[in-house]
C-alpha positions in Angstrom: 129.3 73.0 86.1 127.1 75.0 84.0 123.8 73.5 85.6 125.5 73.9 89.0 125.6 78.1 88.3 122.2 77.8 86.5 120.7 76.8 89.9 122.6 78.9 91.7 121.8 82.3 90.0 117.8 80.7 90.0 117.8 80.4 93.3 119.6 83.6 93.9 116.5 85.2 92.1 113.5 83.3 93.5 115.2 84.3 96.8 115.2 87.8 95.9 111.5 87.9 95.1 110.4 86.3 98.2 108.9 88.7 101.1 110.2 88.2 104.4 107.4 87.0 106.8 107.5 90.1 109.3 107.1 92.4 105.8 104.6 95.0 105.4 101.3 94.7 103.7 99.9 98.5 104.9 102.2 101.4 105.2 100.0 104.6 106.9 101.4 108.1 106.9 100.6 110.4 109.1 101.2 114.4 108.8 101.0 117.2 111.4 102.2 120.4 112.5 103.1 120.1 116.2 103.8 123.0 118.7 107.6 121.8 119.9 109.4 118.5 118.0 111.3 117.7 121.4 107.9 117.3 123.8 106.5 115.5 120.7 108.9 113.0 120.4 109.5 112.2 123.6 105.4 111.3 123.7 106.0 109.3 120.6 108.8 107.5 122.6 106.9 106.7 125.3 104.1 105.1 123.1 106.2 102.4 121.3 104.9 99.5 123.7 101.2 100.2 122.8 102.2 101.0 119.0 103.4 97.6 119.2 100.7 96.2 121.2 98.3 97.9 118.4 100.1 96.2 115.2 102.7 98.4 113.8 105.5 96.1 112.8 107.4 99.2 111.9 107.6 103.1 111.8 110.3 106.2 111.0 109.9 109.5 111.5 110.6 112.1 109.1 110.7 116.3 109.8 110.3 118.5 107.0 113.4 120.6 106.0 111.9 123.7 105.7 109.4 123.2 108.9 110.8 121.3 111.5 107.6 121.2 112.8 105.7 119.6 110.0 106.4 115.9 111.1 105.3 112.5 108.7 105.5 109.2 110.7 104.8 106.3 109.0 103.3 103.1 110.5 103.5 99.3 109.2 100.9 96.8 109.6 100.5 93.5 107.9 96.9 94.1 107.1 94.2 97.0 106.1 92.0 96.2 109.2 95.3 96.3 111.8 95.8 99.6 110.1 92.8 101.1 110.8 92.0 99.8 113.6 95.2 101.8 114.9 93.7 105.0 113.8 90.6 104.9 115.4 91.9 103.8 118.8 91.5 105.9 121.6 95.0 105.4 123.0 96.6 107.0 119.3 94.0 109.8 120.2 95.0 110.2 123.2 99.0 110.2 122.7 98.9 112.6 119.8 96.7 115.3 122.1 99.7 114.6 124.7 102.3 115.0 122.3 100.9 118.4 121.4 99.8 118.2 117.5 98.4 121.0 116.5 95.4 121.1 113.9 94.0 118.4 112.0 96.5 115.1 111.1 96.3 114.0 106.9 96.3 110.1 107.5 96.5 107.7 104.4 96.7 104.2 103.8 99.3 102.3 101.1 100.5 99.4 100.3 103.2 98.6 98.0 102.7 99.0 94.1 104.0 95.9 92.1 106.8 96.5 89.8 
């Protein structure tokens, strides 16, 4: 009985420690000021297929409280190369002029830190 829960709790933690196959190797930020959140997300929106299409396996949103405005998107790839390919395409270029961002975007690449 005792070996029984000794292989149970082991697998219980080799289980935790393994990485889903769809995980994230890259995460990219992306900050800007835009003119009007609403016009700017619903550009956003309507870019999801080529997001996909371009590598990000997934991506949130987040406004800043005290400037709704000031908007952080984050992107996932599962590599450095996917990553960066994304923001040097023309068609990102081209949907964030659409979407109305004003000034220059701060763009930086992660990934996640070991523990």
């Amino acid at each position: 009985m005792r070996s029984l829960l000794l292989a149970g709790v082991l697998a219980l933690g080799l289980a935790a420690l393994a990485r889903p196959s769809d995980a994230a190797d890259v995460r990219v930020f992306v900050r800007h000021e835009i003119g009007d959140y609403a016009a700017w997300k619903r550009a956003y929106d309507e870019f999801g297929p080529t997001r996909k299409k371009l590598g990000v396996i997934g991506h949130e949103v987040y406004r800043s409280i005290e400037n709704p405005n000031d908007v952080t998107v984050t992107n996932d790839f599962k590599t450095l190369q996917k990553a960066r390919a994304f923001v040097a395409s023309p068609e990102l270029k081209a949907a964030m002029t659409k979407a109305g961002i004003t000034g220059t975007p701060q763009i930086w690449f992660t990934t996640r830190a070991e523990k």
